[in-house]
N, C-alpha and C positions, 0 to 999 in steps of 0.2 A: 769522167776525168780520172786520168791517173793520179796515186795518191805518190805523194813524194816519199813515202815508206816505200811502196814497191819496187819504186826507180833505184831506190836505194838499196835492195833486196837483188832486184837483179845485175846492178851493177860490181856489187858484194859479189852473183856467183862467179862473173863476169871475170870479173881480175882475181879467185879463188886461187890459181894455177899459179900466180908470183907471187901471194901468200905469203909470209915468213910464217913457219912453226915455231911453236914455243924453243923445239933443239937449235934450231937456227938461228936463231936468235940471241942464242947464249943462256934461256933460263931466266928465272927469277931476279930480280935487282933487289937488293934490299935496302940501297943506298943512292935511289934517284934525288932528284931535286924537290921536291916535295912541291915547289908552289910552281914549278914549271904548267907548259898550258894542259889542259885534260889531253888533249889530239897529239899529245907525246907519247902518251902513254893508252892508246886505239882499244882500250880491252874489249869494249861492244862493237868495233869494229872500224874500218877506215872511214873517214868522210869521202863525201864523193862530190870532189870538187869541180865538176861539172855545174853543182846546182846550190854551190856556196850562196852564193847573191844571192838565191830566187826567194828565199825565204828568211823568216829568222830564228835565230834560236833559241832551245830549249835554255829552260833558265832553274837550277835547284831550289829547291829552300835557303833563306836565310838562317831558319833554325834547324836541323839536326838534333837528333838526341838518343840516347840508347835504352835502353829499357830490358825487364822490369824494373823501372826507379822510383822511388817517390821523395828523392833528398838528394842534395849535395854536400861534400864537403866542404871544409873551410878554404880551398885549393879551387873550389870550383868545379872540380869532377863528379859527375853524377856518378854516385853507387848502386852498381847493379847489383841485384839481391836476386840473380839468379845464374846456374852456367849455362843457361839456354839465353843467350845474349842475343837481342834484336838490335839494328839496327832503322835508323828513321828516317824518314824525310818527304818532303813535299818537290812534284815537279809540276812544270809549267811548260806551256808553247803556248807561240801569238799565234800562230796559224792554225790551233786546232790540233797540230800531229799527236798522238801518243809517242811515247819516248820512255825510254828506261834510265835507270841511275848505278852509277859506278860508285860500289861502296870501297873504300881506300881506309884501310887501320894502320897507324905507326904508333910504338913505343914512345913514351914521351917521359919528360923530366916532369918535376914538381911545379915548374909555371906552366907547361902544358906545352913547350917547345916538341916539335917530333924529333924522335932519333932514328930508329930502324923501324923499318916498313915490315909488316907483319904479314906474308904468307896464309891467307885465307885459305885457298885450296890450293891442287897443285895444277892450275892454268898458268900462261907465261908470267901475266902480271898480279897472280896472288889476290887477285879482288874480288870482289863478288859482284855481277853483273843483273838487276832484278829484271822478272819481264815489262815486255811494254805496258806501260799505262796511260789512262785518259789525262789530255792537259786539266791538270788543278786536282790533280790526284794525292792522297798520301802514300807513300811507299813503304814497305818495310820488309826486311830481307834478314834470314836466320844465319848466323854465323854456326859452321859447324863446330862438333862438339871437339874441346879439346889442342883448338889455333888458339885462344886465348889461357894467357895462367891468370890464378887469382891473386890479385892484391899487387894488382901492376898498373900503371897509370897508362892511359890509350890515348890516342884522340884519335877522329877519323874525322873525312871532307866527303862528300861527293859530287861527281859530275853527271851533266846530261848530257844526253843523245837520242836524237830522234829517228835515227836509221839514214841522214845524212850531214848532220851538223854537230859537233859538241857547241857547249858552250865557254866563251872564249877565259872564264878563271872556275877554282875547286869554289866550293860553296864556302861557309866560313866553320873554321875546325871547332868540332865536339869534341869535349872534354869528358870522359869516363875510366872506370878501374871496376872489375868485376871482386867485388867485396861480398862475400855472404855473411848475413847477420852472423853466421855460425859457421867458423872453420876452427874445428880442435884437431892438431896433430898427435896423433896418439904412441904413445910407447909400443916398441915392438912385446905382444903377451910372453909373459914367460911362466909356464904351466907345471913349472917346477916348485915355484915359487909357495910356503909355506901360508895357511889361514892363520891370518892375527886371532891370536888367542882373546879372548872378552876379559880376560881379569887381566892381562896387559893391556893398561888404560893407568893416564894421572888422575890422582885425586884433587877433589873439586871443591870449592868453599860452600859453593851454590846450590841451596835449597830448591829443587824442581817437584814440587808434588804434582801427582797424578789429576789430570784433568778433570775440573771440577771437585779437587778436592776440598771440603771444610774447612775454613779459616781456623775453625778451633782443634785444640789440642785432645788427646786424651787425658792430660791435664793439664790446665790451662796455666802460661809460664804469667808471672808478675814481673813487672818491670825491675831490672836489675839496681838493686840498694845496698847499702852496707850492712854490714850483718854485726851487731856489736853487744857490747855486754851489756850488764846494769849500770848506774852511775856510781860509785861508792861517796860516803860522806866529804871526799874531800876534791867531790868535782871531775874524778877519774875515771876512764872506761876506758877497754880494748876493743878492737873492730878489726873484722875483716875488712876491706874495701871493695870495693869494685873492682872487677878484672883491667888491667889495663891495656892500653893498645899497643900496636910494635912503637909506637913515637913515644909514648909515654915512658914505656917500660926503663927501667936505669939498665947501663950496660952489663952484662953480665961479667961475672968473675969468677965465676964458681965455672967447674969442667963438664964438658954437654953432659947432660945424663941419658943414658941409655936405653932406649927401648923398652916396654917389658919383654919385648918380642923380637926375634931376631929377625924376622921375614915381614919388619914393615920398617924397612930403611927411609920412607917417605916422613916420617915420624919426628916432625922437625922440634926439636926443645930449645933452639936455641933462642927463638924469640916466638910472643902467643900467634897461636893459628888453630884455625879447626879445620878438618880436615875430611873427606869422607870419599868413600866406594859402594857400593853396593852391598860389602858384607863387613868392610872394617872403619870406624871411624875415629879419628884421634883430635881430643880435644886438649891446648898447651893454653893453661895460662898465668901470667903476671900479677900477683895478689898481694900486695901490701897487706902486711898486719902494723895495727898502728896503738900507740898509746895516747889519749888527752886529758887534758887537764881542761875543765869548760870548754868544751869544743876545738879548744887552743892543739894540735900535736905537739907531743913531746918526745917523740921516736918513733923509727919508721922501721921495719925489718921487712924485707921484699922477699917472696918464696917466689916460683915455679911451680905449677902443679899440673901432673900428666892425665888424664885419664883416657885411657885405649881400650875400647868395645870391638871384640873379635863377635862377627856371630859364625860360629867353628862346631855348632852339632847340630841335630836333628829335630830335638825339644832341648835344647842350652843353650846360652853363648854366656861369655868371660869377660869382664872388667879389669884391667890391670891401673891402678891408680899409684905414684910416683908422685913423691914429696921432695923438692933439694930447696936450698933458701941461692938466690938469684946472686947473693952479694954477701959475705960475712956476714953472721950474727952483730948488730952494735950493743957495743956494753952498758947502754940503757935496760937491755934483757938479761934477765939471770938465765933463762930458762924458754924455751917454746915448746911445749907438746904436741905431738898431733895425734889423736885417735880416732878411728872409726866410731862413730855416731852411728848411724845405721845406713840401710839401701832399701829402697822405695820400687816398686814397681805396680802394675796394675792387673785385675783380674786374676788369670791363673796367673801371673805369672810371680816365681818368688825368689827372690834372692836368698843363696846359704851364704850366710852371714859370717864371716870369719871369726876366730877370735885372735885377739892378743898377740899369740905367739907367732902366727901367720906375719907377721912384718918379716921383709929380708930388709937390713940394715935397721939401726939405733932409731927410732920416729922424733926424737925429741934432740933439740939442739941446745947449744952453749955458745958463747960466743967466739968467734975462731973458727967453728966448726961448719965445715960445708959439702958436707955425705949425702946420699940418697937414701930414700928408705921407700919402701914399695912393697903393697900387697895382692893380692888377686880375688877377686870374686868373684862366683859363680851363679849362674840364674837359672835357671827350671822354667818349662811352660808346658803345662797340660795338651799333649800331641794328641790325646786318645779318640777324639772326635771328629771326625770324619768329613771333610768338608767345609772347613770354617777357615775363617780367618781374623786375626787378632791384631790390635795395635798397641802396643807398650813402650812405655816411655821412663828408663831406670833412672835413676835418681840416688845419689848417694851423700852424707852429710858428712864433714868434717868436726870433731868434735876439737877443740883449742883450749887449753891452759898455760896461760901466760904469766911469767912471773918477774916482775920490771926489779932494776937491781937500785931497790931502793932502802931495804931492809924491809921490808912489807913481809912474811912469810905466806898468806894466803895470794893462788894465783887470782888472775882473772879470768872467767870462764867465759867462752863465747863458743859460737861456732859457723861453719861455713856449709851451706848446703848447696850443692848445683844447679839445681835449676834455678836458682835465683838469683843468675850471677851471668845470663849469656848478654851475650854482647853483637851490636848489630841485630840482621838479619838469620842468626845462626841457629835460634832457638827451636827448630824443628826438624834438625839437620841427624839428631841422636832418635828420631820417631822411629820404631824397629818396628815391623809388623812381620806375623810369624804364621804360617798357614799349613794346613793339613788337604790343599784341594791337590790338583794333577798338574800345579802350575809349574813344578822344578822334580828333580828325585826324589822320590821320599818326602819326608817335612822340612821346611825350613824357614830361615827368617834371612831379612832383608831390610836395607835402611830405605824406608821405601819413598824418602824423600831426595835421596841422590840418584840423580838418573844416569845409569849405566850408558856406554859405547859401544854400539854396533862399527866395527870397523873392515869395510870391505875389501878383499881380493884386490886391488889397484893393478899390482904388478900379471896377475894370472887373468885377469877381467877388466882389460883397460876400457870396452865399450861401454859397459854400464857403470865404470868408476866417472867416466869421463861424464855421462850423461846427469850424476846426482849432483856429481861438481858445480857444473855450469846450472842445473835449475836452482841448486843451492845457495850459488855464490850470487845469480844474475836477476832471483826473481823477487819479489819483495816479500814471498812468504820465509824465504830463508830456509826450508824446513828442514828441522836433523841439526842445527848449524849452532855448538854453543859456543860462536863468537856472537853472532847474532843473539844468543840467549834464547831461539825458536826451537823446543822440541818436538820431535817426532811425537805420537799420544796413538799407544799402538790397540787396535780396533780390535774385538775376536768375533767378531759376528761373522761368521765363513757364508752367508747367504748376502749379507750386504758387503761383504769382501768381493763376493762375484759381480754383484750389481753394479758397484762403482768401478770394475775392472772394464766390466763391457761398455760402459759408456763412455769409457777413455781411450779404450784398443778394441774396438769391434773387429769380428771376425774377418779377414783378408786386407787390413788394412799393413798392416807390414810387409805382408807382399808384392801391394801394388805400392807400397811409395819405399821401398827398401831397393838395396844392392845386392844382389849375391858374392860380389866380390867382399864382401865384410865375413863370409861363411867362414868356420874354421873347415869344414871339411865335407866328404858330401854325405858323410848322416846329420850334417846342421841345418838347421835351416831358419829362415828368419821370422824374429820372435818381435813383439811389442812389448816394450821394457815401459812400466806410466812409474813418474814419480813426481810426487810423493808416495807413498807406495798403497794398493788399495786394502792392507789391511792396517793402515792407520788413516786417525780421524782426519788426518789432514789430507786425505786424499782431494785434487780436483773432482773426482768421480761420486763424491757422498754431498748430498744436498743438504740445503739448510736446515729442511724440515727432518733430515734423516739424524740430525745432529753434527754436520760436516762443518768444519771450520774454514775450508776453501774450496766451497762449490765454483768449479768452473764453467759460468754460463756466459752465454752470451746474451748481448743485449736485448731486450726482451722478452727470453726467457727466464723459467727458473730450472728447466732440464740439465744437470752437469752432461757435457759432452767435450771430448778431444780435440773436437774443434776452434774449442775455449784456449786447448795447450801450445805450450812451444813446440813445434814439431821439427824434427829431426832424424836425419838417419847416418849408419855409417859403412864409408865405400873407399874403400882399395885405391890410392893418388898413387903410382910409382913405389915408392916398398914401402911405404907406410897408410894405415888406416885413419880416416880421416870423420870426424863428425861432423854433418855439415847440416846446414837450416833445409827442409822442404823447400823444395826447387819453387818458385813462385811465391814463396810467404814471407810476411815481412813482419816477424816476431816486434813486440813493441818493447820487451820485455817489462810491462808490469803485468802479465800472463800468472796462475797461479800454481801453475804447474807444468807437466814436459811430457811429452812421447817421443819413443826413437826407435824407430826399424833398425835392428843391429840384429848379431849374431843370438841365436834361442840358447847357444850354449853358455855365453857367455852373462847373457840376462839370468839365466836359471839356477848356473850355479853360483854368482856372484852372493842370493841369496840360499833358496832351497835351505839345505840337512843344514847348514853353516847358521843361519837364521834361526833352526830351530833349536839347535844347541846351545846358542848364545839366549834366547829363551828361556829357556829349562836351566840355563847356568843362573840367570838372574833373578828367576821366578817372574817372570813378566807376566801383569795381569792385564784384563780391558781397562784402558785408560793409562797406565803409568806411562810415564815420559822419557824418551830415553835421546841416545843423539848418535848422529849418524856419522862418522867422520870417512869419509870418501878414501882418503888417502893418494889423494889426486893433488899436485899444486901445479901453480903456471910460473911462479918466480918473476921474474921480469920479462919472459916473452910477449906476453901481452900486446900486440900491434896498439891497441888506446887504452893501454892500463888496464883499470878499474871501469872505464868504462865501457859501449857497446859503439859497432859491432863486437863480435865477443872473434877475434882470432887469436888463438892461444896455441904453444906446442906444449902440451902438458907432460911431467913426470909424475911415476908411481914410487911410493913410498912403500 
């Protein structure tokens, strides 16, 4: 028995000769009828209607679907999460024939209506044709690379044909838009573009001590109290009070006071703050001094008081402390004095104590009067030792003679000491620690509670700005991130530096899942960039047992491995560089970390000497915490915000 495919086959070569060609034809349609019958549109070929009757026909799927997907939008379009786009579907015949399917794509609006018909290859009618298969088969047919754009809504239908019948409507339309978890449009590099300097960075309120640092102090602060005098026989004492806060503080009326220092404009006096850097911290605050009768006030005089810690040498750093009263003296006060009491510091290290005449401007007030007065002092710390490192914590006392305008002639004596007096979370913020190892030039000190900003290349390195961005922004470790308040906690073990590199970027794996078209040039070549980065503890790559705070394993292991990570790479769309998710992966983003095949030049210098500078500028030891700021934003591009897929067209800062 002849099979009705052959009949079909030779009847096909039979009428070959009056054929229409794709030119004859006129070309491509973009703009047919869409729900017209399949046999309008003959792409598998004519029926052969000699042997219509004899048989019946082939019948598609009811469902269609595109794939790789494991979700739909809220529109109903499945998201393909790769540009290697399948199409699907199931066919059928009563009689047994095998038959192929005609896969049909048109552009569609947001309920999933078609508009233009999409150009699959360039045969007449643009579709893709699969080979014959057995009835009750599933089909699936690859759309070439580059007929579809990303982040476009599709639908497609298809029809059957068994080599003499279609059947007589398209299947019912699928709904899809080729979305990658990961498309960042990147800034064209510009390699002119200068490295952010490490000491251009804001100052920070936030105390970040180095990982696993000791709760306690090198001396331990007491809870901030009033600091006041004796009672006298008639019920009377003066007090300092407690610092107050910006709400509490009364408005100021007295004229800012200025700096001791002309190069820390950040130095705000006009209401309390503390303030810190890596090498300068400036502490402003609100201090009533108060007079009572049985715990009763009986006048209140409000000061301002500055104190700015430069650490500015080798074995030194400098105190510069500022006294102005916040509001007029009230004429309940004859008199206020303020003198150095002393300055406190720990081990070697000593404060030269000023005297007396060291004040610039009057120290003591009257009423009416509202001048600054300001002294300096300086600290010493024993460098000569070789290898060590120290924590100091200065400490300076306000000595106060107060004389209420009552005819009394003897004042009241009180006084005000610092560290007895912080407020909030702040009290560890002035911890200086001073070292003689090979961590910075020379010796130096550092607030080793304010953690400095690594700030990368954006505009000269947009592939690996882009990549800390999005692990930064999208994963839940946050790392580097102080809006997030997650720091980086940077690792110096150069042996376990390499171990959690290679389990995150094994050798040739950038090559095989990267682009060459991301190369800047042809001495580049493509690098695996991991971040969080592996010589911080936060590497995916450092296990738990290694002391890693986001080993990236998979489920039943404890091995960190990159397979753990968000994987990505970046490749050349039309004139811009693109980040895009591994072709088949479908990031979940709670992932604890990232890898991305991109440019080696771009990954290496982005860090490299630039890293090590910023280093050696800060003194960075194993463990301090610093934060990374990318210098990448997305603004409002964002296709879903804040949330994922992550499609963003990023600028550099």
């Amino acid at each position: 028995m002849v099979s009705r495919l052959a009949v079909g086959v030779s009847m096909l070569l039979l009428m070959s000769a009056g054929a229409a060609s794709a030119a004859d034809a006129g070309g491509f349609d973009a703009h047919p009828d869409p729900n017209a019958a399949p046999s309008t549109r003959p792409a598998a070929g004519p029926e052969v209607k000699s042997i219509a009757a004899a048989g019946s026909r082939p019948v598609s799927g009811r469902n269609p679907t595109a794939a790789p997907s494991k979700r739909k939008n809220a529109a109903g379009f499945q998201q393909v999460i790769s540009q290697k786009v399948q199409l699907k579907n199931t066919v059928t015949d009563a009689d047994g024939d095998r038959s192929t399917l005609t896969f049909e794509v048109w552009t569609a609006d947001a309920a999933g209506t078609p508009k233009t018909k999409v150009k699959l290859n360039d045969s007449e009618f643009g579709v893709i044709v699969s080979p014959y298969m057995a009835s009750g088969s599933p089909v699936t047919v690859d759309v070439p690379a580059g007929r579809l754009s990303l982040n476009t809504n599709y639908v497609f239908h298809t029809s059957a044909f068994d080599g003499s019948l279609y059947e007589t409507t398209w299947s019912p339309w699928a709904r899809f838009r080729v979305e990658l978890p990961v498309d960042l449009t990147l800034p064209t590099p510009d390699y002119t573009a200068p490295q952010p300097s490490p000491f251009d960075v804001t100052p920070s309120t936030l105390q970040t001590k180095p990982l696993g640092a000791s709760a306690a102090l090198a001396a331990k602060t007491p809870k901030a109290t009033e600091q006041c005098s004796a009672t006298d026989g008639d019920g009377r004492q003066v007090c300092f009070g407690t610092q107050l806060t910006r709400g509490e503080s009364p408005k100021r009326v007295a004229a800012k006071m200025t700096a001791a220092v002309a190069d820390v404009p950040w130095c705000n006096t006009e209401f309390p703050s503390i303030l810190a850097t890596r090498q300068t911290e400036c502490d402003v605050r609100s201090v009533p001094v108060i007079i009572r009768t049985d715990g009763v006030p009986d006048a209140i005089a409000y000061f301002m008081f500055l104190r700015l810690i430069e650490l500015d040498g080798q074995n030194s750093f400098t105190e510069h402390l500022t006294i102005e009263p916040a509001q007029q003296i009230p004429l309940d006060f004859a008199e206020i004095d303020m003198n150095l009491g002393d300055h406190l510091c720990q081990g070697s290290c000593k404060p030269v104590q000023p005297d007396a005449s060291a004040w610039k401007g009057k120290n003591w007030w009257v009423p009416g009067e509202m001048h600054s007065a300001s002294i300096t002092t300086s600290y010493v710390w024993d460098a000569t030792v070789a290898g060590q490192k120290y924590l100091y914590k200065p400490d300076v006392k306000i000595d106060g003679a107060i004389l209420p305008a009552d005819g009394k002639i003897r004042p009241f004596m009180t006084g005000y000491q610092w560290s007895l007096d912080y407020s909030g979370g702040t009290s560890e913020l002035d911890q200086i620690r001073c070292d003689t190892t090979s961590a910075g030039p020379g010796t130096g000190c550092v607030f080793v509670n304010s953690a400095p900003t690594y700030a990368l290349n954006a505009k000269a390195y947009p592939q690996a700005a882009a990549h800390a961005w999005m692990i930064q922004t999208y994963t839940p470790t946050h790392a580097g991130s102080l809006s997030a308040r997650k720091p980086l906690y940077y690792m110096g073990d150069e042996s376990q530096n390499t171990r959690s590199r290679a389990r995150i970027c094994p050798t040739g794996w950038a090559k095989d899942n990267g682009d060459a078209s991301a190369l800047v040039d042809v001495s580049d070549e493509l690098n695996c960039d991991e971040f969080a980065f592996a010589s911080s503890y936060n590497s995916g790559g450092m296990s738990a047992a290694e002391g890693g705070l986001n080993p990236a394993v998979l489920p039943g292991s404890t091995t960190p491995t990159g397979n753990a990570c968000i994987g990505t790479y970046a490749k050349k769309l039309g004139t811009a560089v693109h980040l895009f998710s591994i072709n088949g992966t479908d990031p979940t983003f709670k992932e604890v970390c990232g890898r991305s095949s991109m440019s080696g030049m771009h990954n290496k210098e982005s860090m490299g000497g630039n890293f090590g500078t910023f280093m050696r500028a800060m003194r960075i030891m194993d463990k301090d915490a610093y934060w990374l700021d990318t210098r990448m934003t997305a603004g409002s591009t964002c296709l879903y915000g804040s949330a994922t897929p992550v499609v963003c067209k990023l600028t550099a800062q």
